[in-house]
Residue frames as qw, qx, qy, qz and C-alpha x, y, z in Angstrom:
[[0.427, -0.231, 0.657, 0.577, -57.20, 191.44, 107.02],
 [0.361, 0.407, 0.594, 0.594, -59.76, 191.94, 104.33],
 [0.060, -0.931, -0.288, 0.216, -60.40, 195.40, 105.31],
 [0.410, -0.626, 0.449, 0.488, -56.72, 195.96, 104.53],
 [0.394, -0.201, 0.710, 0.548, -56.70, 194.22, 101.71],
 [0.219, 0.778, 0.586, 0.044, -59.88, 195.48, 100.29],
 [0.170, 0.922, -0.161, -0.308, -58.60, 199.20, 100.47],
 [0.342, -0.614, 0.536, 0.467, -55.67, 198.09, 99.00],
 [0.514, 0.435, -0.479, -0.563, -57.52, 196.70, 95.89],
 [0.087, -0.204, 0.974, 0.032, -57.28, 193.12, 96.50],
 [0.790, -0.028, 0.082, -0.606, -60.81, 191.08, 95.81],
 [0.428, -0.083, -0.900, 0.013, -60.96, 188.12, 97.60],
 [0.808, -0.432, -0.321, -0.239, -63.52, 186.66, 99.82],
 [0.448, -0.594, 0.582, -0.330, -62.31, 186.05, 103.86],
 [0.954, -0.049, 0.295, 0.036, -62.93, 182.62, 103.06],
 [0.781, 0.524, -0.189, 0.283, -60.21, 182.82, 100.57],
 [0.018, 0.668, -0.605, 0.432, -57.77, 184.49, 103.13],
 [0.765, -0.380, 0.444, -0.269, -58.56, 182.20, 105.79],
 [0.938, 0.251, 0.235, -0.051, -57.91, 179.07, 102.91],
 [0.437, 0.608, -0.511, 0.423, -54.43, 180.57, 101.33],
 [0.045, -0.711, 0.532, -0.457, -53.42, 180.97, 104.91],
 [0.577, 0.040, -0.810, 0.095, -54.07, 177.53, 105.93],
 [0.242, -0.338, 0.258, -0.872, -56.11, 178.94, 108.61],
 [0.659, -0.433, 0.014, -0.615, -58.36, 176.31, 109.64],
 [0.225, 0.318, -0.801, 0.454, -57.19, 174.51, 112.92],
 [0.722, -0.563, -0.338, -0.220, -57.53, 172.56, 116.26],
 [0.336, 0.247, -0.621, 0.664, -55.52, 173.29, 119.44],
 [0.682, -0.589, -0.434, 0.005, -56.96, 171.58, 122.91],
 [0.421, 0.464, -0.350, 0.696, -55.01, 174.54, 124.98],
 [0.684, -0.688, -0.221, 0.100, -55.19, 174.27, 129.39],
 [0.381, 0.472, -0.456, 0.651, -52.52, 176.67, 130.60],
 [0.501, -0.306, -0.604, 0.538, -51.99, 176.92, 134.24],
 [0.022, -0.481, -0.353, 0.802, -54.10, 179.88, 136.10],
 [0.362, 0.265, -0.046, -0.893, -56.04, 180.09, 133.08],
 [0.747, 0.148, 0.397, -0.511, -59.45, 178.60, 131.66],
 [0.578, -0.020, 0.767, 0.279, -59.04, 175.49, 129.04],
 [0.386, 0.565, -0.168, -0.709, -59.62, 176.81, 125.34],
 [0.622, 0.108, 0.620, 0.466, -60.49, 174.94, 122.51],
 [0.234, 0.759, -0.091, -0.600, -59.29, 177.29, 119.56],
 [0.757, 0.340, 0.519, 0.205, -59.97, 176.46, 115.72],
 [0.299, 0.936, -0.132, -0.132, -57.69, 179.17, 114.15],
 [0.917, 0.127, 0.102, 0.365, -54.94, 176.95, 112.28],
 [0.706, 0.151, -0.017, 0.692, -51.07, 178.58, 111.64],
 [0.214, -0.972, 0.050, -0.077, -50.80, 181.13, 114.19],
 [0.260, 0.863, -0.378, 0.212, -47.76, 182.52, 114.25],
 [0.284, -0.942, 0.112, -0.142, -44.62, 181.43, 115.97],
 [0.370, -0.647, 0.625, 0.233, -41.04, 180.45, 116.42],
 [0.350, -0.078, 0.909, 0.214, -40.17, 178.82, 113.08],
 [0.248, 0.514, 0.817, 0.083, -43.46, 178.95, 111.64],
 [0.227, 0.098, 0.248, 0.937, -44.64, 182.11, 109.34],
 [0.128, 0.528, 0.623, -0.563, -48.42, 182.10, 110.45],
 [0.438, 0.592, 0.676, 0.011, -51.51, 182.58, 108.37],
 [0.128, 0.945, -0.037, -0.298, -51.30, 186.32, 107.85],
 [0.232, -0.529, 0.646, 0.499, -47.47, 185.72, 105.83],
 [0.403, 0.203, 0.844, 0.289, -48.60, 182.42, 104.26],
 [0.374, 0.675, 0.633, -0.061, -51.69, 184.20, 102.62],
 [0.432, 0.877, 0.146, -0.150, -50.11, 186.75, 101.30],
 [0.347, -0.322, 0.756, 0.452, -47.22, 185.10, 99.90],
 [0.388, 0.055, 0.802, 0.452, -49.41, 183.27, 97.97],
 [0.448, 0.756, 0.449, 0.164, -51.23, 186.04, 96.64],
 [0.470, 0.638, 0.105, 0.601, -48.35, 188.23, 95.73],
 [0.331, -0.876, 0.060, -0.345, -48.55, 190.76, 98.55],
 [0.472, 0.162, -0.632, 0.593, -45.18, 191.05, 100.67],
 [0.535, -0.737, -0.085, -0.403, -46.27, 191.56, 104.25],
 [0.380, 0.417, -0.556, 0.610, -44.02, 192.37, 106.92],
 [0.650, -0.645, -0.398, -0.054, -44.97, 191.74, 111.09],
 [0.084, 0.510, -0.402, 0.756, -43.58, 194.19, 113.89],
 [0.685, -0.550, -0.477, -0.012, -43.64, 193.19, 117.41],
 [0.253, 0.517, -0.338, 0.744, -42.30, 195.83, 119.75],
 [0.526, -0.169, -0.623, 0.553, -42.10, 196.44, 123.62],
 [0.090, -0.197, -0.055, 0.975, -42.68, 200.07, 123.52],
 [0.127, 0.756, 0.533, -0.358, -45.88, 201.84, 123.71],
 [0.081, -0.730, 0.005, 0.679, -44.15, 204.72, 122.34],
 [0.144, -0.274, 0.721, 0.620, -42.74, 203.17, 119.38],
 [0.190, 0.535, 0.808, 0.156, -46.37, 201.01, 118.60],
 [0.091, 0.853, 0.270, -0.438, -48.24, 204.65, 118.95],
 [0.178, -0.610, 0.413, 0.652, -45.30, 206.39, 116.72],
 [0.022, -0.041, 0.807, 0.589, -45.27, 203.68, 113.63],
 [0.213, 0.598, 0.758, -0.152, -49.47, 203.46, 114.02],
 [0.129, 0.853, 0.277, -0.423, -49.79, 207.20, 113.41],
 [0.000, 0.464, -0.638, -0.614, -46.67, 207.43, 110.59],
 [0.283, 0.167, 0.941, 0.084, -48.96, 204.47, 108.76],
 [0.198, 0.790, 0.555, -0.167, -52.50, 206.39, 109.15],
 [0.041, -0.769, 0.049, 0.636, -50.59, 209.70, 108.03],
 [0.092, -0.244, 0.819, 0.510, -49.47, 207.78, 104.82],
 [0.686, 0.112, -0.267, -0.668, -52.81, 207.14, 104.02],
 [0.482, 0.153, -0.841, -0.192, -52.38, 203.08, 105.36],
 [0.879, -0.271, -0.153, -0.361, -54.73, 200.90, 107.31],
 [0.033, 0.611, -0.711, 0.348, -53.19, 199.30, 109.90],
 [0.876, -0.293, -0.352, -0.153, -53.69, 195.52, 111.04],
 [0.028, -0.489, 0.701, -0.519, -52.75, 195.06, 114.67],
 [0.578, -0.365, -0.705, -0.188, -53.64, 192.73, 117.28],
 [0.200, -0.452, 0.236, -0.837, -55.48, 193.43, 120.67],
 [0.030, 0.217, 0.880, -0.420, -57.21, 192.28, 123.76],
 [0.216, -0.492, -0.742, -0.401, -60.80, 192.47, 123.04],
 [0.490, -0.575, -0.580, 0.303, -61.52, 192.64, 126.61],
 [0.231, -0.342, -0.114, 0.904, -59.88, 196.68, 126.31],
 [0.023, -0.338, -0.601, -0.725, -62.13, 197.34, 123.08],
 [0.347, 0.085, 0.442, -0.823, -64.81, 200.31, 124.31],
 [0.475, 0.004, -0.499, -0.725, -67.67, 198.76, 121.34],
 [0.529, -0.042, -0.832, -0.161, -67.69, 195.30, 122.73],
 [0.608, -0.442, 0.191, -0.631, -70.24, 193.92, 125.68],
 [0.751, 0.111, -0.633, 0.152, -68.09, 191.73, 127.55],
 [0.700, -0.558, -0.382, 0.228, -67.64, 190.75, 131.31],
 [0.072, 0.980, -0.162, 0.096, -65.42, 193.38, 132.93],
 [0.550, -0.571, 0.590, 0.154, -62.47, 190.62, 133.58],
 [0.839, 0.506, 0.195, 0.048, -62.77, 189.22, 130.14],
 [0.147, -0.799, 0.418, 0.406, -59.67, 189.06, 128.28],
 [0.854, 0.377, 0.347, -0.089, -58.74, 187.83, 124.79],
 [0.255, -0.728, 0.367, 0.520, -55.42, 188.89, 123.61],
 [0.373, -0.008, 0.821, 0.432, -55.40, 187.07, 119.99],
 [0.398, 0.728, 0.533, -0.167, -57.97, 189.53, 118.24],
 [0.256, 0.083, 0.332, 0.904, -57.02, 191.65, 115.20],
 [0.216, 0.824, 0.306, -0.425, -58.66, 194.75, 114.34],
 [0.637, -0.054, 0.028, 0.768, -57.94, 197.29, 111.89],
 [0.007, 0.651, 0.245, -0.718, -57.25, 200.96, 112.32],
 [0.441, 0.581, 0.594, 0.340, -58.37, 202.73, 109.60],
 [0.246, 0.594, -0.023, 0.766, -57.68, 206.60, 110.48],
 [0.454, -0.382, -0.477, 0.649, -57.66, 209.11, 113.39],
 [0.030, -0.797, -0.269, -0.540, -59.30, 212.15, 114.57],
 [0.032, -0.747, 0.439, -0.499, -56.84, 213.60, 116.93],
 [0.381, -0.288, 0.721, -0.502, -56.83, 211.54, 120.27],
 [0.704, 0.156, 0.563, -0.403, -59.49, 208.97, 119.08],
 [0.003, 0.427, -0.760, -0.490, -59.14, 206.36, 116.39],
 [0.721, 0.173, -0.136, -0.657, -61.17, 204.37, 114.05],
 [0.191, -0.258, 0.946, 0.046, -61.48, 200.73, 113.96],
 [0.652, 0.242, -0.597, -0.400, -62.58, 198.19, 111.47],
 [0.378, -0.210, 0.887, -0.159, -63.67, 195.27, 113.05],
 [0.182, 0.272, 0.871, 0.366, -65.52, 191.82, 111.75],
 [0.251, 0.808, 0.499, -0.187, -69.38, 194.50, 111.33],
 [0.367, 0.570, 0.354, 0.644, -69.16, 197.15, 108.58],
 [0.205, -0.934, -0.291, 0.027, -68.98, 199.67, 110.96],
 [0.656, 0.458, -0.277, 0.532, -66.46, 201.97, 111.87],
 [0.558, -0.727, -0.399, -0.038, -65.60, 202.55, 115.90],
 [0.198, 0.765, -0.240, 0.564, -64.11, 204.97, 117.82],
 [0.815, -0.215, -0.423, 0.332, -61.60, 203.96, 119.81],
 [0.246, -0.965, 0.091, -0.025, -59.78, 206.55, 122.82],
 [0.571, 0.565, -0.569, 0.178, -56.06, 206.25, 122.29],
 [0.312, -0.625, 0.559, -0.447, -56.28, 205.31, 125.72],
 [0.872, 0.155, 0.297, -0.356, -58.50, 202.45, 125.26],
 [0.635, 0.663, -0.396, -0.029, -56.13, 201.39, 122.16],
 [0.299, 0.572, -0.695, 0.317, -53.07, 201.34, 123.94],
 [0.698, -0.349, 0.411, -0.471, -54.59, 199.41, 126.44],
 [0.930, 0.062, 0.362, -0.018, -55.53, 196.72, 124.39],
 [0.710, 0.561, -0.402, 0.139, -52.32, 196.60, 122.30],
 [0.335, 0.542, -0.660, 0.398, -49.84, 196.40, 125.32],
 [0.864, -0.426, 0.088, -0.254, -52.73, 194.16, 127.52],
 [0.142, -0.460, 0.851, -0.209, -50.14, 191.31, 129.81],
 [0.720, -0.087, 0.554, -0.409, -53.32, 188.95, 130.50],
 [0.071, -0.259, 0.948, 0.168, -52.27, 185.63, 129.34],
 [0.787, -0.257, 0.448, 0.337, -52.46, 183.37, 127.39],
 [0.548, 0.441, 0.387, 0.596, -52.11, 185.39, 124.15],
 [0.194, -0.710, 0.042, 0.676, -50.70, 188.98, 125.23],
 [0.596, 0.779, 0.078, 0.179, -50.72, 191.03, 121.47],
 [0.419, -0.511, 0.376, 0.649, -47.13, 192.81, 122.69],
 [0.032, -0.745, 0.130, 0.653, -47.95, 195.41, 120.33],
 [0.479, 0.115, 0.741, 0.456, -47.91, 193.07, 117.06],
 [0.522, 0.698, 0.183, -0.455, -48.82, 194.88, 113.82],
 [0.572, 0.081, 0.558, 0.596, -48.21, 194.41, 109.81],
 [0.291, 0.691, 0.035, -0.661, -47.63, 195.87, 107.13],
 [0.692, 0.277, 0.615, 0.257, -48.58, 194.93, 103.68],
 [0.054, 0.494, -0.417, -0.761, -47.26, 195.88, 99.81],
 [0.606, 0.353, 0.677, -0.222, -49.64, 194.89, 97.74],
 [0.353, 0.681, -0.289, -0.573, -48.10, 196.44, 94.31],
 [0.186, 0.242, -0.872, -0.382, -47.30, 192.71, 93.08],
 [0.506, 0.019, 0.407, -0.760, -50.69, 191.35, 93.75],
 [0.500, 0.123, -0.745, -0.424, -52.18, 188.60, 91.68],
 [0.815, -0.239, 0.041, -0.526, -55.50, 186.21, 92.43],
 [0.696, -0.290, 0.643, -0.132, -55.11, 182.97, 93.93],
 [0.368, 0.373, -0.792, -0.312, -53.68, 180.35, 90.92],
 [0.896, -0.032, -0.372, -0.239, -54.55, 176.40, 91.28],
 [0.588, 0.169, -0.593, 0.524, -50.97, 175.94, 92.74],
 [0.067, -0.378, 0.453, -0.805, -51.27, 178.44, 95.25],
 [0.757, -0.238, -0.156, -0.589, -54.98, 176.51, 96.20],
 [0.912, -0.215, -0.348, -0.007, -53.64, 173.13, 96.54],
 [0.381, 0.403, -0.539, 0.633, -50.32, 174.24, 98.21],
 [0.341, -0.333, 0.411, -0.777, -52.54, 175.61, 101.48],
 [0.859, -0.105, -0.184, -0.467, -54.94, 172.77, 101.29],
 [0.771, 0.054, -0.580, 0.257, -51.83, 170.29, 101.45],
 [0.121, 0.410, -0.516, 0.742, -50.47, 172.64, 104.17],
 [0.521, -0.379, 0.119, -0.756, -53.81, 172.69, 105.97],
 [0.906, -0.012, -0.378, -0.191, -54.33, 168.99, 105.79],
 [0.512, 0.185, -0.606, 0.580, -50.51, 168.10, 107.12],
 [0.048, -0.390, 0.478, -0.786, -51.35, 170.08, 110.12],
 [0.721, -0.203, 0.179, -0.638, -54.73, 168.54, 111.02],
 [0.972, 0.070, -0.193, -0.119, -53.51, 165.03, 110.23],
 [0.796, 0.235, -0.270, 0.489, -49.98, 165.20, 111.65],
 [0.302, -0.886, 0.124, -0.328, -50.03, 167.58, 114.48],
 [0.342, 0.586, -0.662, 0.318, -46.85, 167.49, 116.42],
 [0.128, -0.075, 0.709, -0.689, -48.64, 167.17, 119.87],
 [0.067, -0.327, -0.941, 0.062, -51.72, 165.63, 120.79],
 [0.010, -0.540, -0.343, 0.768, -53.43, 168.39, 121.73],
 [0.247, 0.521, -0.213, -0.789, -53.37, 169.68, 118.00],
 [0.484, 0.185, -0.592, -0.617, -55.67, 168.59, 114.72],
 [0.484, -0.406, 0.037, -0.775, -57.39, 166.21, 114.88],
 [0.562, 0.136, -0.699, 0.421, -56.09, 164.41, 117.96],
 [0.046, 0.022, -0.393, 0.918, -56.54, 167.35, 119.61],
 [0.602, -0.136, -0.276, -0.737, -60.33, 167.17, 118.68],
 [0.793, -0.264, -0.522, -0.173, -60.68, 163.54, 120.48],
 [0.438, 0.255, -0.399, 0.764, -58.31, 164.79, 123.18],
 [0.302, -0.188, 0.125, -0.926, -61.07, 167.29, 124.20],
 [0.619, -0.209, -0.584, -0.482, -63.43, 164.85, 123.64],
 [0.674, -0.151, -0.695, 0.200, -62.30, 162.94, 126.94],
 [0.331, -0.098, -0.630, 0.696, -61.06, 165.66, 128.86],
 [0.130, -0.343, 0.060, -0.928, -63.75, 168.32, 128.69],
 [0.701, -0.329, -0.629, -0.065, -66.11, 166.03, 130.97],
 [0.630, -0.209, -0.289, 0.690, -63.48, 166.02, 133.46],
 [0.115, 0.294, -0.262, 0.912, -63.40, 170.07, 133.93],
 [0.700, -0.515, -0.350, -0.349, -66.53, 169.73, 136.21],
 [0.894, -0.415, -0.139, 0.099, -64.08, 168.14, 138.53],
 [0.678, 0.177, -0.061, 0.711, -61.33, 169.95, 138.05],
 [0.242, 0.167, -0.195, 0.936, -62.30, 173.37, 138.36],
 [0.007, 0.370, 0.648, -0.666, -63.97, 175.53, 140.67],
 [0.323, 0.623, 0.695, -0.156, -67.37, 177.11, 139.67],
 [0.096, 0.842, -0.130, -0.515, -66.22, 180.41, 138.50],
 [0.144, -0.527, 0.670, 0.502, -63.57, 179.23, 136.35],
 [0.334, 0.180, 0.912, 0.156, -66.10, 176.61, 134.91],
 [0.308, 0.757, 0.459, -0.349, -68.19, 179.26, 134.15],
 [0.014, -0.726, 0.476, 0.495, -65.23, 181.22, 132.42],
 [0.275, -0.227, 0.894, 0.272, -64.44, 178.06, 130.18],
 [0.325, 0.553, 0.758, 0.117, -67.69, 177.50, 128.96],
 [0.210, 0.908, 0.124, -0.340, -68.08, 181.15, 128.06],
 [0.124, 0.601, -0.561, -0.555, -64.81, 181.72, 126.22],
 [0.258, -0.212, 0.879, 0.340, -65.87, 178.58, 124.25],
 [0.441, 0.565, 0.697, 0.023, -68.71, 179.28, 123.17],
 [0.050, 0.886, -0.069, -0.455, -67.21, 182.50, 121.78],
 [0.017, 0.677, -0.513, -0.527, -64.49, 180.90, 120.22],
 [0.282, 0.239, 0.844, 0.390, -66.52, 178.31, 118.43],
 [0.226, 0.773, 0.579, -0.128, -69.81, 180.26, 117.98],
 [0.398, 0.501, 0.216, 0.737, -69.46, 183.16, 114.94],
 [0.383, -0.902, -0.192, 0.048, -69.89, 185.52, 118.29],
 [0.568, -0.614, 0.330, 0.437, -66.09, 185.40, 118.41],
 [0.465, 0.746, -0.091, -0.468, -65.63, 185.83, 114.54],
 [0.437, -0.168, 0.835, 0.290, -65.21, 182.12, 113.21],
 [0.337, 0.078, -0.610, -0.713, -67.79, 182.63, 110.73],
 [0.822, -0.160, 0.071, -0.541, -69.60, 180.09, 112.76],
 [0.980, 0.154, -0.129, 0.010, -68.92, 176.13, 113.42],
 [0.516, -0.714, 0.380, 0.281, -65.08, 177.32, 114.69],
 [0.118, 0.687, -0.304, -0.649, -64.28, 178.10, 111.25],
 [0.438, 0.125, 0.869, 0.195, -65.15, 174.99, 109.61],
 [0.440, 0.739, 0.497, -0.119, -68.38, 176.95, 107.71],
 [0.300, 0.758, -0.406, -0.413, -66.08, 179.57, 106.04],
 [0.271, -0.470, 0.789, 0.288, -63.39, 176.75, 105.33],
 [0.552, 0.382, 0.740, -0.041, -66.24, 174.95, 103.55],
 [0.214, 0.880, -0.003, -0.424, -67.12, 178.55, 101.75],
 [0.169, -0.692, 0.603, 0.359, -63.24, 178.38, 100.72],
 [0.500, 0.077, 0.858, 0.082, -63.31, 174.69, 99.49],
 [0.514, 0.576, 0.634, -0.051, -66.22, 175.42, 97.12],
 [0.251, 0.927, -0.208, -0.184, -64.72, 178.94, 95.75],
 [0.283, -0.629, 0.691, 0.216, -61.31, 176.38, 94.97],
 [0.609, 0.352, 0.698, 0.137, -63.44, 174.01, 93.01],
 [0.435, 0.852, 0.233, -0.172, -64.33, 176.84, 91.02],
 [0.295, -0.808, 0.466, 0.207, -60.87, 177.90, 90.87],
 [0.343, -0.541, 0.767, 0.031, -59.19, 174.45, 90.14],
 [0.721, 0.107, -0.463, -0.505, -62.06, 172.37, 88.47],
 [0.166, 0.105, -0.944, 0.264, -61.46, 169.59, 91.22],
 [0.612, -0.413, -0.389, -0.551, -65.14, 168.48, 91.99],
 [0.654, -0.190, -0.691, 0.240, -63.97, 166.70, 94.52],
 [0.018, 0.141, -0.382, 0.913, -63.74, 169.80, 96.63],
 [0.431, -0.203, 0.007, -0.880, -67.23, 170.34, 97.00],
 [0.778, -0.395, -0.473, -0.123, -68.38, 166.76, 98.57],
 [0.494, -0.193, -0.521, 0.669, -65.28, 167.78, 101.39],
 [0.114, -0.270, 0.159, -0.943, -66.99, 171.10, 101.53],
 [0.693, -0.382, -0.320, -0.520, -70.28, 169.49, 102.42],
 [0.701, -0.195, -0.562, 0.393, -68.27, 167.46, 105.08],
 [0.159, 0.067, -0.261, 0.950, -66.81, 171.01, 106.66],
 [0.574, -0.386, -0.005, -0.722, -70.94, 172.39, 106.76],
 [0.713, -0.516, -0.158, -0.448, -71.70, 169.53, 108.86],
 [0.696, -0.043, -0.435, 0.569, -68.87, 169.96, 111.11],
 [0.027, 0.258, -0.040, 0.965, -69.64, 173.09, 111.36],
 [0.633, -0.423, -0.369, -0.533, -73.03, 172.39, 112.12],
 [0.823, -0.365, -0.384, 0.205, -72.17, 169.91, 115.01],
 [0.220, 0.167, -0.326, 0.904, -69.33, 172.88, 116.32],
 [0.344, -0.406, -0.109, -0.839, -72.55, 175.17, 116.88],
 [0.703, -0.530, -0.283, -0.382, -74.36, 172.86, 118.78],
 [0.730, -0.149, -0.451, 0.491, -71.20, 172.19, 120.83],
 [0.103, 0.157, -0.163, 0.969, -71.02, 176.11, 121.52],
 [0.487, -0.542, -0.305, -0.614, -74.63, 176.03, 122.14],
 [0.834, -0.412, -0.307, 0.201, -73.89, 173.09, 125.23],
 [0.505, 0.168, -0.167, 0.830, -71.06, 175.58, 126.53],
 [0.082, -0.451, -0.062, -0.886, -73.03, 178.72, 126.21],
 [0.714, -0.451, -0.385, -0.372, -75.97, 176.78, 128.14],
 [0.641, -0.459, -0.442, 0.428, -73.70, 175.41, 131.41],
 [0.212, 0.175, -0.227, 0.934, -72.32, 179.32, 131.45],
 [0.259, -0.308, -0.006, -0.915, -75.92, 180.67, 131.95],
 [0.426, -0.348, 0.514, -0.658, -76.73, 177.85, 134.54],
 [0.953, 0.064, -0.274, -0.114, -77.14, 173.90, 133.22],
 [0.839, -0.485, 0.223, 0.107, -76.04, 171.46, 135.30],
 [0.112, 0.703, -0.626, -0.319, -72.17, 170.91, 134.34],
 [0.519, -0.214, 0.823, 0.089, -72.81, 167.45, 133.90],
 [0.561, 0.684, 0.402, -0.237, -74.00, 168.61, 130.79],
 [0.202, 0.724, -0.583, -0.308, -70.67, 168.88, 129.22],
 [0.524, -0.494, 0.690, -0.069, -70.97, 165.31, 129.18],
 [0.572, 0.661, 0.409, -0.261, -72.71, 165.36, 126.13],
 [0.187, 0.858, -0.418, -0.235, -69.51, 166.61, 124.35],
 [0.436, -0.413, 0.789, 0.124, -67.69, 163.66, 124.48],
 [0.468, 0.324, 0.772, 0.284, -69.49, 161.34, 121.83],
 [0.337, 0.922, 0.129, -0.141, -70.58, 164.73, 120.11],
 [0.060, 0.839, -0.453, -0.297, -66.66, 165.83, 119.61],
 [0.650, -0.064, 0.744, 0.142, -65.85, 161.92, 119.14],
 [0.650, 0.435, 0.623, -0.001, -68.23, 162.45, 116.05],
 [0.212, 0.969, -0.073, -0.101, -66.93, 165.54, 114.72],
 [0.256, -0.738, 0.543, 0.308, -63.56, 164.26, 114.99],
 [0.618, 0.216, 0.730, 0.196, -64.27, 161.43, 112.58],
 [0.486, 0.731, 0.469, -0.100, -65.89, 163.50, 110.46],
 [0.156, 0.916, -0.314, -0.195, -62.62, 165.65, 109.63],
 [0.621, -0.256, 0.735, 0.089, -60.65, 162.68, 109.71],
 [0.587, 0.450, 0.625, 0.251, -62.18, 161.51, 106.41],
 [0.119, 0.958, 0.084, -0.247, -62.46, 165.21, 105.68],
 [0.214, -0.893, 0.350, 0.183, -58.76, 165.80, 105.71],
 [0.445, -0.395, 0.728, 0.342, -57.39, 163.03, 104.23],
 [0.440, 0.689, 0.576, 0.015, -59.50, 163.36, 101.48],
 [0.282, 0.948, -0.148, -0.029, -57.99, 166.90, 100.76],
 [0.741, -0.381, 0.546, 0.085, -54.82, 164.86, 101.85],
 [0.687, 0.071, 0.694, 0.201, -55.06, 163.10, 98.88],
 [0.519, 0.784, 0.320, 0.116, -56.48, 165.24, 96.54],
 [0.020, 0.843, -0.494, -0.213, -53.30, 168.11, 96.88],
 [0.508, -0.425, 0.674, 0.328, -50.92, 165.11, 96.66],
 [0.574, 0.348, 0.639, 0.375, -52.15, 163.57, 93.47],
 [0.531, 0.780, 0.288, 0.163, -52.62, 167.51, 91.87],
 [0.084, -0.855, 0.443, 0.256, -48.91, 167.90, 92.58],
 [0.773, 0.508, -0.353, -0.138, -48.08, 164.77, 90.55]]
């Protein structure tokens, strides 16, 4: 997204997208036949709900439209009419199809975004979170746009953004996401989510020792130290260190000091994520598992620590809407 929105003239900071879009999250997520995730990317899309990528660029002016299509032919058709127009294209993909990355060969990750950025006949360019730019085989592409492997298939999602009414982030537009962000981490519908969903884990991730067979334990602790560790592109800390980042660029913004003691809360949540992705990374490459047991009073402490966190921004949106 800020590769997009960089050519397109915009200057903000990821941390600022992530922060309009109410982007930072908890969801404790165990689907059947696949490995338990905990994933800290707040208002993803779906049914009902307009999802980070809308929200953020509502509230900086920018109309932005999502396409979700069945058809290979059609995703291939509106990708290349886009790049021929001269536009950058944000789409999402399975990682696991991407030729750049050095992942297992069953890996699969279906909730990454890239964007394309142009094409040289048959082979396409891609923008991902490094300043590089990679060539991709349209084969490879179309893989990972129209990947099946659960639990987040992309089915071919891309947007497009107009970015001719543009305009920087206001005070309102700050505290509006903050309240938004808060409500979600302090009022999650389901246990599982905010941070419920953070002491939730706490108990059960013990318990996967006993639950699942060695492989799959091995699988579980790997995707999780990806999707907390800034390997998987949270910034680090499962996005708690950008969201801090944000927090401190909204003081500036707003004049609310108060941001910047909750930002210091977010770094050492962040901190304590890392060292939870570190215990993760460590049973994948061969510590006993009873070494997830260590997570429990570790996530216990982290979950306190947003607790105060959140209702703290909680408070502060509510009293600077009056």
């Amino acid at each position: 997204m800020l590769h997009v929105f960089s050519h397109a003239g915009i200057d903000v900071s990821e941390d600022m997208l992530l922060g309009l879009g109410a982007g930072a999250g908890f969801f404790y997520w165990h689907m059947r036949g696949a490995p338990p995730m905990l994933l800290g990317r707040g208002n993803v899309h779906r049914p009902k709900t307009d999802g980070l990528e809308i929200d953020t660029s509502r509230r900086l002016g920018v109309v932005a439209e999502r396409f979700v299509t069945g058809s290979a032919k059609k995703a291939r058709a509106s990708l290349d009419a886009e790049l021929d127009a001269g536009r950058p294209v944000m789409m999402n993909v399975d990682m696991g199809y991407l030729p750049y990355f050095d992942f297992p060969d069953d890996y699969h990750f279906g909730g990454h975004v890239i964007a394309v950025a142009g094409r040289d006949g048959d082979t396409y360019l891609v923008a991902d979170r490094d300043g590089a730019l990679h060539p991709v085989p349209r084969a490879d592409l179309e893989a990972a746009r129209g990947s099946k492997h659960k639990p987040f298939p992309p089915r071919h999602m891309w947007y497009r953004f107009d970015a001719a009414g543009a305009h920087a982030p206001t005070a309102v537009d700050l505290w509006s996401a903050i309240a938004q962000n808060a409500d979600a981490m302090l009022h999650g519908p389901i246990s599982n989510i905010g941070v419920r969903g953070i002491r939730k884990a706490a108990g059960l991730i013990p318990k996967w020792s006993g639950q699942l067979d060695d492989a799959a334990l091995r699988d579980a602790c790997l995707n999780n130290f990806i999707f907390i560790d800034a390997t998987g592109g949270t910034g680090g800390g499962l996005f708690r260190l950008m969201y801090a980042r944000f927090l401190r660029e909204a003081e500036a913004i707003t004049g609310a000091s108060e941001l910047a003691a909750v930002a210091d809360q977010f770094d050492a949540a962040g901190q304590r994520w890392d060292a939870a992705a570190q215990v993760f990374k460590a049973v994948y490459e061969g510590a006993p598992p009873s070494e997830l047991g260590t997570l429990k009073p570790a996530l216990l402490a982290i979950a306190d620590i947003e607790q105060s966190a959140w209702a703290r921004l909680e408070e502060a949106a509510t009293a600077a809407a009056g």
